[in-house]
C-alpha positions as CSV (number, residue, x, y, z in Angstrom):
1,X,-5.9,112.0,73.3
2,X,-5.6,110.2,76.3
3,X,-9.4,110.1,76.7
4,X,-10.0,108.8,73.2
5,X,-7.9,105.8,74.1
6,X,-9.9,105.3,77.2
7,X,-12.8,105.1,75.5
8,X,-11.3,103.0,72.4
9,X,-9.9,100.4,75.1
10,X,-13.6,100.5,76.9
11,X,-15.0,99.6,73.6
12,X,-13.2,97.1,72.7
13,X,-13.8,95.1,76.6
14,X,-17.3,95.7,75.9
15,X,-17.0,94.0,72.6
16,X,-14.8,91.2,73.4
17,X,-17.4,90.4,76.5
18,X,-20.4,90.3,74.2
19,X,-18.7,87.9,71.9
20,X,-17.6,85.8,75.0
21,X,-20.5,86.2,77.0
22,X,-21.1,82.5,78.4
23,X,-17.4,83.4,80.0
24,X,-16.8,84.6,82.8
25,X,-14.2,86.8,82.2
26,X,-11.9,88.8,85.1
27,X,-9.4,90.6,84.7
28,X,-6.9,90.6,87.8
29,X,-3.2,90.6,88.7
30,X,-1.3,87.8,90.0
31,X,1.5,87.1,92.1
32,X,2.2,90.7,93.6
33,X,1.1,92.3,90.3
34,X,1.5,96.4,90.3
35,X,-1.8,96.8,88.1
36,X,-2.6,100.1,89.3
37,X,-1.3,102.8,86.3
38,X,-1.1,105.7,89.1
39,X,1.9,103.4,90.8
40,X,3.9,103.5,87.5
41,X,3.1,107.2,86.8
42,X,5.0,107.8,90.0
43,X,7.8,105.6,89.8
44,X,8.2,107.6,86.1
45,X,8.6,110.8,87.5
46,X,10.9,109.9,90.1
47,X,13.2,107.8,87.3
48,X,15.9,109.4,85.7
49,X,16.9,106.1,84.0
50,X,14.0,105.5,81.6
51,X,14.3,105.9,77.9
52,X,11.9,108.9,76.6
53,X,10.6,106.4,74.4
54,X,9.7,104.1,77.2
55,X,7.5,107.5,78.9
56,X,6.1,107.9,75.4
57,X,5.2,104.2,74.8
58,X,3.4,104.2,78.1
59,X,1.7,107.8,77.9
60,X,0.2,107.1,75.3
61,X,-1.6,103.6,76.7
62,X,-1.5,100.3,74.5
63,X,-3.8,97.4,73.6
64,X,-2.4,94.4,72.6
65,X,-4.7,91.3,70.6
66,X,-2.5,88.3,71.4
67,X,-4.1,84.8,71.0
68,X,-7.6,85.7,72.0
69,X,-6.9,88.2,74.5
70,X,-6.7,91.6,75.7
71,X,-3.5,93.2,77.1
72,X,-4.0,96.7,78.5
73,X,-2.3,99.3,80.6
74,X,-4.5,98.5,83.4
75,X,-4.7,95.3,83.5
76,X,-1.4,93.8,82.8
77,X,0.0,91.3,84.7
78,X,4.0,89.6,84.6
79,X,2.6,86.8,82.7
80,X,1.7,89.0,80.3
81,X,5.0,89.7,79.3
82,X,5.7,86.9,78.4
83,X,3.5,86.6,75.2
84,X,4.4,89.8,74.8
85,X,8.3,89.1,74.6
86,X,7.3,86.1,72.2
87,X,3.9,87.8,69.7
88,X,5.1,91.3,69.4
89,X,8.2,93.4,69.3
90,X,7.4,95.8,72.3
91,X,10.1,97.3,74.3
92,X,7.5,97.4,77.2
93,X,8.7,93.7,78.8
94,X,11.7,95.0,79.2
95,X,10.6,98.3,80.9
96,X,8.2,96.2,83.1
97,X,11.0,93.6,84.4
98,X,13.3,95.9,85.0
99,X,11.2,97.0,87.7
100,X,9.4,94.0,88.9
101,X,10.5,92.6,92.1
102,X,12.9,89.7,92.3
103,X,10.6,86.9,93.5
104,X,8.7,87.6,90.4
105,X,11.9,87.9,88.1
106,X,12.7,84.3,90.1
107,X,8.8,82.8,89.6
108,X,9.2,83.6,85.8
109,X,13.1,82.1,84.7
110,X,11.7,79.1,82.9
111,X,10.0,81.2,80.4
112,X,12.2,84.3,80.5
113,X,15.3,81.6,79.6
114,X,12.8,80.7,76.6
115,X,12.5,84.4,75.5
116,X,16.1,84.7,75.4
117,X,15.6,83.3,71.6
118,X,13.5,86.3,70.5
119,X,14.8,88.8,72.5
120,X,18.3,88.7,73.7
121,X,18.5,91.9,76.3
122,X,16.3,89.9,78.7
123,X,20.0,88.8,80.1
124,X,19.9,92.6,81.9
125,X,16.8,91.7,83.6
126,X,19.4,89.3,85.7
127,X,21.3,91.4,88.8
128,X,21.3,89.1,91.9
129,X,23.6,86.4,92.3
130,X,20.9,83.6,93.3
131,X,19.1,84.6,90.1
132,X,22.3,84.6,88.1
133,X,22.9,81.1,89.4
134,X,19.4,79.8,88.2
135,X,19.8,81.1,84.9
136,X,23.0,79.5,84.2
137,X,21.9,76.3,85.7
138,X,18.8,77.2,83.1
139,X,20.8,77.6,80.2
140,X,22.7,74.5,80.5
141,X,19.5,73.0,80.6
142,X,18.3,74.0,77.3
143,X,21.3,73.5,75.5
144,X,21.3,70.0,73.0
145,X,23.6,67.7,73.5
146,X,25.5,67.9,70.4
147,X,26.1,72.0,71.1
148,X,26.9,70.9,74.7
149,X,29.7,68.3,73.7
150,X,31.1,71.9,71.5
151,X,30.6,73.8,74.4
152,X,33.7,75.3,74.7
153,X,33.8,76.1,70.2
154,X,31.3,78.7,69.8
155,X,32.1,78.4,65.9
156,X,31.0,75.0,65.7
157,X,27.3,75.4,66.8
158,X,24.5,74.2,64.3
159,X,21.7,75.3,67.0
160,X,20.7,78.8,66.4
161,X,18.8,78.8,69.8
162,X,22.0,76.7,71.7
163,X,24.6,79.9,70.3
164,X,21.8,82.2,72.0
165,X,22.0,80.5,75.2
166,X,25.9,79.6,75.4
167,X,26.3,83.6,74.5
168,X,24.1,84.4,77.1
169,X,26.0,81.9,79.8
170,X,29.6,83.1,78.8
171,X,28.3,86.4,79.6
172,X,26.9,85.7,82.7
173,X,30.0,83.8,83.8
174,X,32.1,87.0,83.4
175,X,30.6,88.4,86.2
176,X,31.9,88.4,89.9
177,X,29.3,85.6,91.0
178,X,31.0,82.8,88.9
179,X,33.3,81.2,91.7
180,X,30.4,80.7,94.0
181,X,28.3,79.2,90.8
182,X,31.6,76.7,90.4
183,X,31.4,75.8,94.0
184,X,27.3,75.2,93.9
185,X,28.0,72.9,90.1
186,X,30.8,71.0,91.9
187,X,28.8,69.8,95.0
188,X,26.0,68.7,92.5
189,X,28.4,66.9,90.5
190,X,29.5,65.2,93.3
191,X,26.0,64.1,94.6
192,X,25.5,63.1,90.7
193,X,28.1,60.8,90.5
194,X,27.1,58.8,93.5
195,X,23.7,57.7,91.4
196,X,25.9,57.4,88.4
197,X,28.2,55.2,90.1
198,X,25.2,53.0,91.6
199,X,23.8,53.1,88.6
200,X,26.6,51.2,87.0
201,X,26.4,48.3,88.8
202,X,23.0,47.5,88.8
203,X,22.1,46.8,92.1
204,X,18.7,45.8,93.3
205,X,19.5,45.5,97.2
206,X,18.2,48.9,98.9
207,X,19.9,48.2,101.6
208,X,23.0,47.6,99.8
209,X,22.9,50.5,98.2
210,X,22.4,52.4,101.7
211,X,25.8,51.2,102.7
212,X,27.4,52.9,99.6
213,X,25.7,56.1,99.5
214,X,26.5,56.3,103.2
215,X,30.0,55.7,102.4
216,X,30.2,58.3,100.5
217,X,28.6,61.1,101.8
218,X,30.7,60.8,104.9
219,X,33.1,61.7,102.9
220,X,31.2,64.8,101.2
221,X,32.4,68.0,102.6
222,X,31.1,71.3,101.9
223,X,32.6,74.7,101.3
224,X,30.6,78.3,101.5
225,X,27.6,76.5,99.9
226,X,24.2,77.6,99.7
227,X,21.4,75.3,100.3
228,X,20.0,74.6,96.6
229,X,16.4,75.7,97.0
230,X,17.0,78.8,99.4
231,X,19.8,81.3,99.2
232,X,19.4,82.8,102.6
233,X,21.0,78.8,104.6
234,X,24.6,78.0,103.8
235,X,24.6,74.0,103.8
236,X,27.0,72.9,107.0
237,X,27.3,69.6,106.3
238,X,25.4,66.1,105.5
239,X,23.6,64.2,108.1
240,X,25.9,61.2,108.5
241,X,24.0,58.1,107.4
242,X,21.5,59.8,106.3
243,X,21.1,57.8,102.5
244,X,18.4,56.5,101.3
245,X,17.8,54.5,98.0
246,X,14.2,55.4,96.6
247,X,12.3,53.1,94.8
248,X,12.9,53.5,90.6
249,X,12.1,50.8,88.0
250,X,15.2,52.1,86.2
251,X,17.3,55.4,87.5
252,X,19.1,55.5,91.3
253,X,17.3,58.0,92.8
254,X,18.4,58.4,96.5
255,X,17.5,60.9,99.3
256,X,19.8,62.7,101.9
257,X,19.4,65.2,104.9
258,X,21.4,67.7,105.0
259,X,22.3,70.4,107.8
260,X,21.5,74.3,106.7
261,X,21.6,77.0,109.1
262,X,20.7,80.8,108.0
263,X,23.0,83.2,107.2
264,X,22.8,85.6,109.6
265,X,23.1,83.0,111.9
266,X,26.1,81.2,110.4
267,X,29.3,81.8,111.1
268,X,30.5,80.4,107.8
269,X,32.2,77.3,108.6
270,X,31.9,74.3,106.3
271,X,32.4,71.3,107.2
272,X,35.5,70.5,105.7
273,X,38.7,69.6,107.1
274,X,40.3,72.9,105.0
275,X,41.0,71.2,102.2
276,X,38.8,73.3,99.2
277,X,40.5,71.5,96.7
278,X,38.7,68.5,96.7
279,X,35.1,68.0,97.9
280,X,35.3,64.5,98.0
281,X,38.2,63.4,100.3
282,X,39.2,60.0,100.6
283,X,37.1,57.5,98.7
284,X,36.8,58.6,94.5
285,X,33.1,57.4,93.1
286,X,35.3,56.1,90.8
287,X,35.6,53.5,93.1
288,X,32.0,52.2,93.3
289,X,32.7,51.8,89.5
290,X,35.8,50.0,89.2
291,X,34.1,47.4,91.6
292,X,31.2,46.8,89.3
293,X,31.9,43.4,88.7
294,X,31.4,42.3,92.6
295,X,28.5,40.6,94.3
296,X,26.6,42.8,96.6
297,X,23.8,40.8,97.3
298,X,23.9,40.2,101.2
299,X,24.6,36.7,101.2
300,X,27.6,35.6,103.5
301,X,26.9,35.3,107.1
302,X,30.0,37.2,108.0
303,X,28.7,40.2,105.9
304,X,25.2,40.0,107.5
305,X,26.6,40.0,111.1
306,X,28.4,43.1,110.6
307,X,27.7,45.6,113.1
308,X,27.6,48.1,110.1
309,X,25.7,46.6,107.6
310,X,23.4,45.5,110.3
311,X,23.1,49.2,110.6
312,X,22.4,50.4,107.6
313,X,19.7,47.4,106.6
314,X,17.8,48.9,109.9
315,X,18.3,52.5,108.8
316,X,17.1,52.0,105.4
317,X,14.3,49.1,106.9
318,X,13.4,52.2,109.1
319,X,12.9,54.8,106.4
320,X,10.6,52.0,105.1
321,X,8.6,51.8,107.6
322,X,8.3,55.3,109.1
323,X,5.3,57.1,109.2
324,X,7.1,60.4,109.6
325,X,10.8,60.6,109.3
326,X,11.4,63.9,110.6
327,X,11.4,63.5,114.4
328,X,13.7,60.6,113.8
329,X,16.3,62.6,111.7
330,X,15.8,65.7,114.3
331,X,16.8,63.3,117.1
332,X,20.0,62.1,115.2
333,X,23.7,63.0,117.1
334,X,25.1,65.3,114.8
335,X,29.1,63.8,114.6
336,X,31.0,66.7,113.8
337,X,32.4,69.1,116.9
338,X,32.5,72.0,114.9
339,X,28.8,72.5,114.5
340,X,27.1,69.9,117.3
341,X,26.6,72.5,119.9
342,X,25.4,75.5,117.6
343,X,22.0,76.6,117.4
344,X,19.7,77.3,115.2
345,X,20.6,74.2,112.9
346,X,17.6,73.0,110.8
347,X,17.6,69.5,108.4
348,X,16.5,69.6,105.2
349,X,15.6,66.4,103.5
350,X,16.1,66.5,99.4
351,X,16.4,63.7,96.7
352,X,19.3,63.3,93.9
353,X,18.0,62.2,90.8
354,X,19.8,61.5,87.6
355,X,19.1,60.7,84.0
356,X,15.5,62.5,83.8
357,X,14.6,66.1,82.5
358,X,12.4,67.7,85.0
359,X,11.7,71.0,82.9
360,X,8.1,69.0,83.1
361,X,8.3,69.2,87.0
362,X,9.6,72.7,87.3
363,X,6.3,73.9,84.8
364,X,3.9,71.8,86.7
365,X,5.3,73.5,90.1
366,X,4.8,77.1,88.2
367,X,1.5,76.0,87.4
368,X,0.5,74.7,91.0
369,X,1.8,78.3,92.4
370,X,-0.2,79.8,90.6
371,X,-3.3,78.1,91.0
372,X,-2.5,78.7,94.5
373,X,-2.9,82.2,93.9
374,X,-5.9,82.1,92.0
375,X,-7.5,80.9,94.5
376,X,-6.4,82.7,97.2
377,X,-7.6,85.5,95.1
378,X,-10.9,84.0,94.7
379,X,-11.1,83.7,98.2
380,X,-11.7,79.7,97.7
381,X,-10.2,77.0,100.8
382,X,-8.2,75.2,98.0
383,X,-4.3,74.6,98.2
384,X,-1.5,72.4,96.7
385,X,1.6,72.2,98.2
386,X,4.3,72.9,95.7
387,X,8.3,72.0,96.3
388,X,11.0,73.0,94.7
389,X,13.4,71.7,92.3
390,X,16.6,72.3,90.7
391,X,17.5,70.7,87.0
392,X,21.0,71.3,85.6
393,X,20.9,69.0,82.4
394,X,20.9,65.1,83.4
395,X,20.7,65.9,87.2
396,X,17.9,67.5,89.7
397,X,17.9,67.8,92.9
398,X,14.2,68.2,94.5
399,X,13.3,69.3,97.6
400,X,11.1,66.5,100.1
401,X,7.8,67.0,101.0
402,X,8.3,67.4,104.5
403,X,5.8,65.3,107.3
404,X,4.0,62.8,104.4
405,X,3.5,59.4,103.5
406,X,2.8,57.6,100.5
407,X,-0.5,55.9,99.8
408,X,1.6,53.1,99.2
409,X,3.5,53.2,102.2
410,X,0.6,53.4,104.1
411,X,-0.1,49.7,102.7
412,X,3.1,48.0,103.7
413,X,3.0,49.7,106.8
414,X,-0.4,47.3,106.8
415,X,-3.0,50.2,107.2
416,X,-5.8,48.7,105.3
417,X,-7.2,52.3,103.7
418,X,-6.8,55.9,104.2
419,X,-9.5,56.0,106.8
420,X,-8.0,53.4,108.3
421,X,-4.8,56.0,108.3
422,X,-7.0,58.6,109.4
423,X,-8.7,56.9,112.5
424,X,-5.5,55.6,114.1
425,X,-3.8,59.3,113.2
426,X,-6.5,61.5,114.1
427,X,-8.5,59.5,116.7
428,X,-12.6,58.8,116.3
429,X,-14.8,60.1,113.7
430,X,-16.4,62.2,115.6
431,X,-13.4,64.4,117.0
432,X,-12.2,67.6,116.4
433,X,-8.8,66.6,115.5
434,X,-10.4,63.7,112.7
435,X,-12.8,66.3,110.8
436,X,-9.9,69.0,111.0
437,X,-7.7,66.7,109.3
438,X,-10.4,65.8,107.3
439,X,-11.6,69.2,106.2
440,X,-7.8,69.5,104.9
441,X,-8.1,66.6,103.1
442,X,-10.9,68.0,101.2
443,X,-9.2,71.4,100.1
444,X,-6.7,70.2,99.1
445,X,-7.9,67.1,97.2
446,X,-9.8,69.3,95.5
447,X,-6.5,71.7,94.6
448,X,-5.3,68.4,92.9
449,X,-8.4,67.0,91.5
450,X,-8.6,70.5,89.3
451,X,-4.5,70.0,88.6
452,X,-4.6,66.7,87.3
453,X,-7.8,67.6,84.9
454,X,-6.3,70.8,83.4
455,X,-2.6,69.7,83.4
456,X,-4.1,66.5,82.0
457,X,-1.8,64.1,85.1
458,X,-0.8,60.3,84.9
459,X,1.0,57.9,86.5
460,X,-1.3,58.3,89.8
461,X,-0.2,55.2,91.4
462,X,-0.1,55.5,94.7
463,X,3.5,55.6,95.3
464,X,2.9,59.6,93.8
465,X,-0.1,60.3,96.4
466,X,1.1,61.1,99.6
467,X,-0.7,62.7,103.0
468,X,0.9,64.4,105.4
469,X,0.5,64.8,109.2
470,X,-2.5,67.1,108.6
471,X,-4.0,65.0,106.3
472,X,-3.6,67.2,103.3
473,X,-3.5,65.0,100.2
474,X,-0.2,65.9,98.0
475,X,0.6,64.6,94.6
476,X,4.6,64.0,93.4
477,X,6.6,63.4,90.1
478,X,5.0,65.0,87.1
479,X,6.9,62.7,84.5
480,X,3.3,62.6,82.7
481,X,1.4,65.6,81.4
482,X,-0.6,66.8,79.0
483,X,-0.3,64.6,76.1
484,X,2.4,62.0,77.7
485,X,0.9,58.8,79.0
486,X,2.9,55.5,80.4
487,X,3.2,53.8,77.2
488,X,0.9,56.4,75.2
489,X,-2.2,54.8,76.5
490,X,-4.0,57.7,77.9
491,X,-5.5,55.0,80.3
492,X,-6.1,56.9,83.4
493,X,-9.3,59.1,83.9
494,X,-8.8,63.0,84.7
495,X,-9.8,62.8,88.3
496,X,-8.8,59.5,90.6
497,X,-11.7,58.6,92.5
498,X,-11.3,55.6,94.7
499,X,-14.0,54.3,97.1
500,X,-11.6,54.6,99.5
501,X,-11.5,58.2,98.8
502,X,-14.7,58.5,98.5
503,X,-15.5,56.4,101.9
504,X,-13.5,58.6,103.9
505,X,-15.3,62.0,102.2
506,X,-18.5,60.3,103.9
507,X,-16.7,59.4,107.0
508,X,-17.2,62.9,109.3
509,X,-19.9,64.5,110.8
510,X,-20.5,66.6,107.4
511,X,-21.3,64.8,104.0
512,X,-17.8,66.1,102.8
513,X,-18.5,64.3,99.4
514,X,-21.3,66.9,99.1
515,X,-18.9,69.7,99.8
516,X,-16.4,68.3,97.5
517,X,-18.2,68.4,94.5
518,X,-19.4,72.1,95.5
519,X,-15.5,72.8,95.7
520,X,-14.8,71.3,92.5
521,X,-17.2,73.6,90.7
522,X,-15.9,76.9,92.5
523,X,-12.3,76.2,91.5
524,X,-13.3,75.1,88.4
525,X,-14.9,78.4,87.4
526,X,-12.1,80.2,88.9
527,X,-9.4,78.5,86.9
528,X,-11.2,79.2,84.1
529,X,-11.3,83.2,84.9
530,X,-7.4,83.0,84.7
531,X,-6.8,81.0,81.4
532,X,-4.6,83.9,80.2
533,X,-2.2,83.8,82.4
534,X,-2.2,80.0,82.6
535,X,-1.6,79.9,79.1
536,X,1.0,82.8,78.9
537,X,2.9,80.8,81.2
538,X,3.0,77.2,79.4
539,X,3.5,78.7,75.8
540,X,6.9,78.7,76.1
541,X,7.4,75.1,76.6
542,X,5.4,73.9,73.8
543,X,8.5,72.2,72.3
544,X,8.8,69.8,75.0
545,X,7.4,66.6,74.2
546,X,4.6,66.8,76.7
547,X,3.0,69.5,74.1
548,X,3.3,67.0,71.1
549,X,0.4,66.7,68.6
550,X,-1.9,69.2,69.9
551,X,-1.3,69.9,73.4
552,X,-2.0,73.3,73.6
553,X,-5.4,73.2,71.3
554,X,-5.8,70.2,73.9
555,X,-5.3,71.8,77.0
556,X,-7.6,75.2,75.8
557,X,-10.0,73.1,75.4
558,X,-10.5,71.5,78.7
559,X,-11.7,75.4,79.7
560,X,-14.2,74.8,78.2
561,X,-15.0,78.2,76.8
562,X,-18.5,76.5,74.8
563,X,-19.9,76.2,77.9
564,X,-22.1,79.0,80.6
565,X,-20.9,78.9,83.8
566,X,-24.2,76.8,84.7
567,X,-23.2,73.9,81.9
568,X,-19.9,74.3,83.2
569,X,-21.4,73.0,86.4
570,X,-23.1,69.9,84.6
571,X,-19.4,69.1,83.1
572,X,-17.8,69.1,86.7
573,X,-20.4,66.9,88.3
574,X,-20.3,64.2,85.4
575,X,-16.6,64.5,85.7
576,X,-17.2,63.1,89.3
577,X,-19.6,61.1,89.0
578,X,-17.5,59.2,86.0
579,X,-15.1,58.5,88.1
580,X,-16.0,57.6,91.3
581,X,-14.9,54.2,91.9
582,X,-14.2,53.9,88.3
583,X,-12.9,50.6,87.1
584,X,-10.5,51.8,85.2
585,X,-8.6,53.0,88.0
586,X,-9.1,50.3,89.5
587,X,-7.6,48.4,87.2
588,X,-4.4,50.5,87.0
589,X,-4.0,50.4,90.2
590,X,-4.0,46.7,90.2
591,X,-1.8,46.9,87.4
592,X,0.8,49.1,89.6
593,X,0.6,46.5,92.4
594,X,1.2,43.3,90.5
595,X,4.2,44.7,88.4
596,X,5.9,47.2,91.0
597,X,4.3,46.2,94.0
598,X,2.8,49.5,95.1
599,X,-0.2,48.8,97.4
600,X,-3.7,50.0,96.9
């Protein structure tokens, strides 16, 4: 019987291939897939925990038809499970995540959270604590505000899908991790407020609002906390004057550095002086608010001449101008005795932000991973450089891109181009050092060139482009994708094209324009091998707003499945050759510059 399948499943590849022949089509794991049956075969017969149904289900082999493709026992992959969960009532995702390992289980929360609403025994998936804590930040994240406000009167809830996740959290929060979770939700809180307090008095000064956020940190003391984006550092303290105010049209967004040092080299010490009651001291936030009527424009001389405000207009007038903030941080006198003399201390820079939802982010970060993989599979030189962010409700904390300035930066810091960057970073033309950094530049502009096509990108100003000290290009905030635009215009072309760009990919000793576009094609056709996967892992989110009209239809179609790999080639090329030094970003960059006064 077994054979007949064999040949059923055979028949029905060789089928599906003739009907999409101008497609390349692959079939191949990703992310630390186990795709080989053999390995599950032996983990079975060592088992004594699996259901004789779940032996019987897989024995006897399966073929699933979901949205165009083909799932089948050898060739199913963790994203896979995911369409299953939501376009079929198979008991195999939950045999399959119950032994997948945790990075994986971690990699897929987003859209295992989403599956919660078809199939509620996902939540025994969820054993470790750091997963546990992600899910319930997760959960709290997709409940409504109304259901939120009722969050403690089950009975009340209208939202079918907001009584799934609130039965789910309870549940959760009944096990023993749930005093560590309040600890983690309290520090975040406590960083919240600080943007919600500058928030409410309008402030314009950056370097006014340096003075406050330093205030307050200093004040900020930790107790067995984890560092956010990596379970294995407890967070020792806050780097004492360490805030920043980031530039926002609208929101508060600031930046501290904070100290993290591994647990197994910890000793477990916070920061604190005792006192775990209360993780703000002294000075309430409260306080920022109740003085929202005062002038904090620096106006008085007596203010100005102030050794600390002096200070704090240099530290934040320094972050402004730094190339590379790290060394300067690194070199900073840690204050507290406890900790000053220990080693193996390491600063970690991350940004509070408040009032956005940065599901958008966290799926764009998904989908930059695993491009990443596809082409490490493919065995192409393209990267991106993801980072990491956390999103509980109205609040995310995202980690920095370490070593990197902005393009606009580079501007005020009166660098008249990126080559101009690139010269006075990376010496002469000709140099090793200058076509290292600039073969760098290439792989990964490239990376995001593909990212902002498929994922359909805007906003590229050049406050969200950034290089870093090995002059890899790196894009940031993904507030616009798919089908959002600023102001629904759609404005922006797919790829952003500058002559500056495209002076400095003629600038070495190769034409790197040349093996640009050859890049472009490569990852191109790669992408395209993966579509499954890709869209098994955005599926789930197509109620968020970036998925409005016909974003998924949308963003199938930029595959472009009507096309032979050879058209495909043609398509990539005119992509290119549109927009190189196109005028309409030109334009928007202008735009950017006259109203915000980010330089081009």
């Amino acid at each position: 019987m077994k054979n007949d399948w064999a040949k059923e499943v055979k028949k029905i590849k060789k089928d599906f291939l003739l009907i999409n022949q101008n497609v390349s089509y692959q079939c191949k794991s990703i992310i630390d897939l186990i795709n080989d049956p053999f390995l599950f075969r032996v983990f079975m017969n060592e088992s004594n925990n699996l259901q004789n149904e779940q032996v019987l289900i897989y024995k006897k082999g399966f073929t699933y038809e979901i949205q165009g493709y083909f799932i089948t026992e050898d060739s199913i992959t963790p994203l896979d499970l995911i369409s299953l969960i939501y376009f079929t009532d198979s008991k195999l995702p939950l045999f399959y995540l119950n032994i997948l390992p945790n990075k994986i289980i971690k990699y897929l929360l987003p859209q295992l959270i989403q599956g919660m609403k078809r199939n509620k025994e996902i939540i025994s998936v969820f054993k470790e604590e750091e997963i546990i804590h992600n899910v319930l930040f997760l959960l709290l994240s997709n409940i409504c505000e109304k259901c939120y406000s009722l969050i403690n009167k089950l009975n009340l809830l209208t939202c079918k899908e907001c009584f799934i996740f609130l039965e789910c959290f309870y549940k959760l929060r009944d096990t023993l991790f749930i005093n560590s979770f309040n600890k983690q939700i309290f520090f975040i809180n406590k960083l919240k407020e600080i943007s919600e307090g500058l928030f409410s008095i309008k402030l314009s000064n950056k370097s006014v609002k340096k003075i406050l956020i330093d205030r307050y940190i200093e004040n900020i003391s930790v107790n067995e906390i984890y560092f956010p984006f990596d379970y294995d550092y407890y967070v020792r303290g806050i780097v004492n004057e360490s805030g920043i105010a980031l530039q926002s049209a609208a929101k508060v967004p600031y930046m501290i550095t904070l100290i993290v040092q591994s647990k197994n080299n910890s000793n477990k010490d916070s920061l604190s002086d005792q006192n775990k009651d209360n993780i703000i001291k002294n000075n309430s936030i409260k306080d920022i608010k109740n003085n929202s009527n005062k002038d904090y424009s620096i106006k008085d001389n007596n203010i100005k001449n102030n050794d600390y405000v002096k200070k704090s207009v240099k530290l934040q007038n320094e972050f402004d101008d730094l190339i590379f903030l790290d060394d300067k941080i690194k070199n900073r006198k840690i204050k507290n005795e406890k900790i000053q003399n220990e080693n193996n201390l390491e600063f970690k820079k991350i940004i509070v932000k408040m009032g956005d939802d940065c599901r958008q982010d966290i799926l764009t970060m998904q989908i930059i991973e695993l491009f990443n993989e596809i082409f490490l599979k493919s065995e192409l030189n393209i990267k991106l450089f993801p980072y990491k962010i956390l999103t509980i409700r109205d609040v995310a904390l995202i980690e920095c891109v370490p070593d990197a300035i902005t393009r606009d930066q580079m501007g005020k810091e009166g660098y008249l181009s990126i080559m101009d960057f690139f010269e006075n970073k990376f010496g002469f033309r000709e140099c090793k050092k200058y076509d290292l950094a600039l073969q760098n530049f290439v792989s990964s502009y490239v990376g995001y060139s593909l990212l902002t096509y498929f994922v359909n990108i805007k906003d590229r100003h050049n406050a969200n482009i950034m290089i870093n000290k090995d002059g890899n290009l790196i894009h940031i905030d993904f507030g616009f994708i798919m089908e959002l635009s600023p102001g629904n215009l759609n404005f922006e072309l797919p790829v952003k094209l500058t002559t500056e760009i495209h002076n400095l990919l003629k600038s070495g000793i190769k034409d790197y324009f040349e093996i640009y576009k050859e890049k472009m094609v490569e990852g191109f056709l790669a992408i395209r091998k993966y579509s499954k996967e890709i869209l098994n892992l955005v599926r789930p989110f197509s109620f968020l707003p970036c998925f409005k009209k016909d974003g998924i239809n949308n963003l199938i179609n930029r595959f472009k499945f009507n096309l032979s790999d050879e058209e495909c080639k043609e398509f990539v090329l005119t992509l290119i050759e549109m927009a190189k030094e196109a005028k309409r970003t030109w334009i928007y960059d202008t735009f950017q510059y006259l109203t915000n006064d980010i330089r081009f």
